[in-house]
N, C-alpha and C positions, 0 to 999 in steps of 0.2 A: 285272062287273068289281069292285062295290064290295065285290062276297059274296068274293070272290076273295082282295083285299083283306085283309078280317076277319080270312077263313080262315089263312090264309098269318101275319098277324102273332099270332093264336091260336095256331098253331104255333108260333110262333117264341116266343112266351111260355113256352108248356108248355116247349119244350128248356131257356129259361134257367130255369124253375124246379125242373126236373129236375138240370141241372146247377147250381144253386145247392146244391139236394138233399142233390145227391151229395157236394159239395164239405165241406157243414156234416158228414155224417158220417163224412168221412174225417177231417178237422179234428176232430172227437171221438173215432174211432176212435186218434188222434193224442196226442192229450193223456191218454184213458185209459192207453195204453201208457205215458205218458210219467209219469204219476201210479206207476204201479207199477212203474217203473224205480227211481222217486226213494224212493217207500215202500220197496224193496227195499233200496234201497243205503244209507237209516237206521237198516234193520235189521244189514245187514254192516256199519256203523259202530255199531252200540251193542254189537251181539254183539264185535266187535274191543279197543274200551275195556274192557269188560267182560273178554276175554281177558287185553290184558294188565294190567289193575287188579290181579288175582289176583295173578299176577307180583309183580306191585309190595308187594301184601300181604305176600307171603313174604318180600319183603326187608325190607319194614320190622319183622318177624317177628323176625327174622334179627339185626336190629341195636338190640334194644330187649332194653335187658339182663336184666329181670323175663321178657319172653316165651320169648327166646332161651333162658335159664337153665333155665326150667321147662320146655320142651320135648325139650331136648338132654340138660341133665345124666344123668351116667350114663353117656352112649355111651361103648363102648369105642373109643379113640384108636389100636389098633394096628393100626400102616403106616400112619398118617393121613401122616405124610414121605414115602411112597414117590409115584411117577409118578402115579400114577390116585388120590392118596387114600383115604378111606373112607366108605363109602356111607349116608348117616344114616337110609334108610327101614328100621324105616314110623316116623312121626313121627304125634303126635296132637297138634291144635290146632284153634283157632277159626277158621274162613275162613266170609263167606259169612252169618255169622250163627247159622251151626251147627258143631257137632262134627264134625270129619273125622279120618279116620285115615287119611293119604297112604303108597302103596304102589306098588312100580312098575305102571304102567298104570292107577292112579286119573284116575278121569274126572271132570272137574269139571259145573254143572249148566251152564257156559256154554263147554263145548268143548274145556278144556285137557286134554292129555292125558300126564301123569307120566310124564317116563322114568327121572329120577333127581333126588337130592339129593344131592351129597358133597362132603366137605369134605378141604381141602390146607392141611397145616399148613407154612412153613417149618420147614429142620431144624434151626435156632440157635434159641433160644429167648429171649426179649428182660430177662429176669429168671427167675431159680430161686431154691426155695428159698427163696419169700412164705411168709407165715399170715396168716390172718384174725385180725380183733381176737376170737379165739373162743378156749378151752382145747381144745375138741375141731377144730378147724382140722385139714386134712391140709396134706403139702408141697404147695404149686402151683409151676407153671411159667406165665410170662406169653408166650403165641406167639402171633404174626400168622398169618392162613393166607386163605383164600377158600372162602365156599360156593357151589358153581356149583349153579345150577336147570335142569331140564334140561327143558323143554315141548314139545309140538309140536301142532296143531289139528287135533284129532280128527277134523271132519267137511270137509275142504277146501275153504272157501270163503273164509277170511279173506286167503289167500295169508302165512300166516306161515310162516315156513322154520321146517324142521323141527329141533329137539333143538338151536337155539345154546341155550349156556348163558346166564343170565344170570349175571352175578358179586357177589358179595356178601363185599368183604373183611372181616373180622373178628379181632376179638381173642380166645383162649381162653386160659380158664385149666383147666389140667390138673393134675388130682390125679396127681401124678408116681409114688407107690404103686401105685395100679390101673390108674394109665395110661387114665384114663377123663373126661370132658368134665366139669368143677366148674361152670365157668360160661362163658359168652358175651355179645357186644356186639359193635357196631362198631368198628372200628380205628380211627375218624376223631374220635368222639364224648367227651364229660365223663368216659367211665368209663375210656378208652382215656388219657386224661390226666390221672387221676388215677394210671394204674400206672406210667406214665412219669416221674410227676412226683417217684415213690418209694414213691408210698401202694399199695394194693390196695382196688380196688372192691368192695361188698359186693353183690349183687346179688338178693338175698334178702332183705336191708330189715332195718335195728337200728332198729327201732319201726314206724313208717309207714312209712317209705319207707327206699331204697337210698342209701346214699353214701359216701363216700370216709374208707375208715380208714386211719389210726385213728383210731378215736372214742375209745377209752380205753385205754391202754397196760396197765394192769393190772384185773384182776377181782376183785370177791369174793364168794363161794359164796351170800352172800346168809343163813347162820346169822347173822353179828354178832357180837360179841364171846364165845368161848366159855373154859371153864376148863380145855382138856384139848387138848394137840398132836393127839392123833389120833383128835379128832374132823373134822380134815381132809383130806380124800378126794383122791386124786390126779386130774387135776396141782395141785388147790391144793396148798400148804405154808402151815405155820404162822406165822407172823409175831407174836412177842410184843410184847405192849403195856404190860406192867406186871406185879407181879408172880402168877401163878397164869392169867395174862389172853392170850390170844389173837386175831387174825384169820385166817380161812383166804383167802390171795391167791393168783393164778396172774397172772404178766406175763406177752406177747408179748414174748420174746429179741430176736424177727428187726426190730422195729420200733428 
């Protein structure tokens, strides 16, 4: 009876320590799964930030009047007033840390997938008819318009919809001659209220840095005092000082 006994709760030992066993490694089969659910889903959350950071890059791209400027100028504006805009690729800039040349269906290293960049000018123009504090200044035209971005996630896992636009409204200035992009910023920002204000943003920088002309209503050629009118080069004109004596000046009219 007593062997019987033993036996019997030996048994019964062995089952719980079997099903304890069993227990601890579904409970770890459990938690491993659930480690790389969580590692996964930090992954589609950094690759997600990461998507739309880039995004974000371009806007701020977009509204920073040195970037904007240097990237854009040049493009031809015509039909930028019509429905659909004008399409600004391929565009070359810094994202990322590196050179990119964006082009429909550029793929970024973190999934973004270019469908377009273009921009919609309103068809009134908010000022015509600026100059730069510059003698070689072309006409400009001061217009609001919106650069839409146009993405979609390459490889489907972020669950981002596909091709919304993002929007990026902006102010350009248009060389009203070639009907071509002079310069760019934000509609909202210091440069966008200095054209408002009457002045013209220089975007290009009169020494170090960009800012709001005029900085000097009139120029001069930088000769100094000469003894001869026409040693004055157009658009300077001569301006006499005394007698045989000369400066060659050019003023901004439109200021």
């Amino acid at each position: 009876m007593k062997r019987d006994n033993y036996l019997n709760q030996r048994g019964s030992a062995l089952i719980l320590v079997l099903f304890l066993a069993a227990g601890v490694s579904a409970g770890a089969f459990y938690l491993m799964r659930l480690s790389r659910n969580v590692e996964s889903q930090i992954k589609v959350i950094s690759k997600k930030e990461k998507y739309l950071r880039l995004n974000e890059l371009l806007r701020e791209q977009f509204e920073d009047p040195q970037i904007c400027t240097a990237i854009l100028s040049g493009k031809s504006l015509v039909g930028a007033t019509g429905l659909t805009g004008v399409s600004l690729l391929p565009i070359t800039t810094n994202l990322l840390g590196a050179t990119e040349t964006l082009t429909d269906g550029w793929r970024s290293p973190v999934g973004n997938n270019l469908k377009d960049i273009r921009l919609k000018l309103e068809a009134t123009p908010l000022r015509t008819g600026l100059k730069r504090d510059l003698p070689s200044s072309p006409d400009i035209d001061a217009v609001n318009g919106e650069i839409y971005i146009s993405t979609h996630e390459g490889t489907p896992s972020l669950r981002v919809a596909k091709h919304i636009p993002l929007r990026v409204p902006v102010m350009v200035y248009l060389d009203s001659t070639s009907n071509s992009l002079y310069a760019c910023f934000s509609s909202t920002g210091g440069p966008a209220m200095c054209t408002l204000s009457g002045g013209i943003f220089n975007s290009y920088g009169t020494g170090s840095k960009p800012d709001c002309e005029p900085y000097s209503k009139c120029h001069l050629d930088g000769q100094g005092i000469v003894s001869d009118a026409t040693l004055c080069t157009s658009p300077f004109t001569a301006i006499r000082t005394g007698p045989g004596s000369y400066f060659c000046q050019w003023c901004n009219q439109n200021l």
